[in-house]
C-alpha positions in Angstrom: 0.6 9.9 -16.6 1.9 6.4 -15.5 4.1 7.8 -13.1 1.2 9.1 -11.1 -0.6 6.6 -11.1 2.3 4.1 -9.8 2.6 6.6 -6.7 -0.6 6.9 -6.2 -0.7 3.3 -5.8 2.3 3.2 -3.8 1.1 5.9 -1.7 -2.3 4.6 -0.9 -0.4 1.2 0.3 1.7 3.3 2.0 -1.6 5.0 3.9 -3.1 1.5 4.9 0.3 -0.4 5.5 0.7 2.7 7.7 -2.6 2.7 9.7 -2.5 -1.2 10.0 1.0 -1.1 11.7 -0.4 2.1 14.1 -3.2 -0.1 15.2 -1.3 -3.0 16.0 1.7 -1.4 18.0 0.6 -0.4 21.8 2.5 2.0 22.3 -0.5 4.2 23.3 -1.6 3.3 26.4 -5.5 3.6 25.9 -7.6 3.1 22.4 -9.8 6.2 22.7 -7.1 8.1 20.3 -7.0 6.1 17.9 -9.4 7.4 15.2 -7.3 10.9 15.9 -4.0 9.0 14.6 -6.1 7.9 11.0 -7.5 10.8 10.4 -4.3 12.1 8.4 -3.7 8.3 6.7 -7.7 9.3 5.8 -7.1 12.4 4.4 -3.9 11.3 2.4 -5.9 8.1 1.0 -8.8 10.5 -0.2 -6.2 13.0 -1.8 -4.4 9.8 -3.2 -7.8 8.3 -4.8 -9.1 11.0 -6.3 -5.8 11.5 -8.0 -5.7 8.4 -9.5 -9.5 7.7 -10.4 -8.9 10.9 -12.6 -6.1 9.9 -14.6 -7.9 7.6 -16.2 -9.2 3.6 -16.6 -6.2 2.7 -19.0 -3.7 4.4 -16.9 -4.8 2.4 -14.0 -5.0 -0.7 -15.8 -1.8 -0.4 -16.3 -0.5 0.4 -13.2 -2.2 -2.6 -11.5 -0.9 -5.3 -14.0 2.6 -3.7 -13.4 1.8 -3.9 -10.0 0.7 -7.4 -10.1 4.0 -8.5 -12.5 6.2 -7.0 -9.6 4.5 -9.3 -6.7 4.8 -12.2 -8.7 8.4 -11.6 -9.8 9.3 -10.9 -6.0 7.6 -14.2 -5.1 9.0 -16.2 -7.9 12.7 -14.6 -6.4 12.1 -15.5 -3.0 11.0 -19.1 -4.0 13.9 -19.9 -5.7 16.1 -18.2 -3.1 14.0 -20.3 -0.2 13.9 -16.1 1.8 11.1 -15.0 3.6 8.0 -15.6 3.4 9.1 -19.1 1.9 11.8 -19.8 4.6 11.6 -22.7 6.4 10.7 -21.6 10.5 
């Protein structure tokens, strides 16, 4: 049941990070479609949440504080390396 719930994470991120970088490209020449290009990244985060909200509160407890060790593991890496985003410009 862990497993699901660390895609599901992973898969709603995936659905925003997705979204956000649709919106800020222009490649479309006017705005007026872009509620058209969401709706799937909509869909898939509905589908994504509902999943994981029914696996239950200790599975997703779970999934966020291994979640939150993996950040902070990746940061503490990249500080000691001096990579991005603690690189100097």
């Amino acid at each position: 049941m862990l497993i699901v719930v660390r895609f599901c994470w992973q898969f709603l991120a995936q659905c925003v990070g997705g979204d956000c970088s649709a919106q800020a490209s222009h490649r479309w020449p006017g705005k007026r479609f872009t509620c058209a290009l969401s709706l799937p990244a909509i869909i898939a985060f509905v589908g994504w949440f509902y999943i994981m909200v029914n696996s239950g509160l200790r599975f997703i407890a779970i999934g966020l504080g291994l979640m939150m060790f993996g950040i902070l593991a990746y940061l503490l890496r990249s500080y000691r390396g001096h990579t991005w985003p603690f690189e100097q410009a």
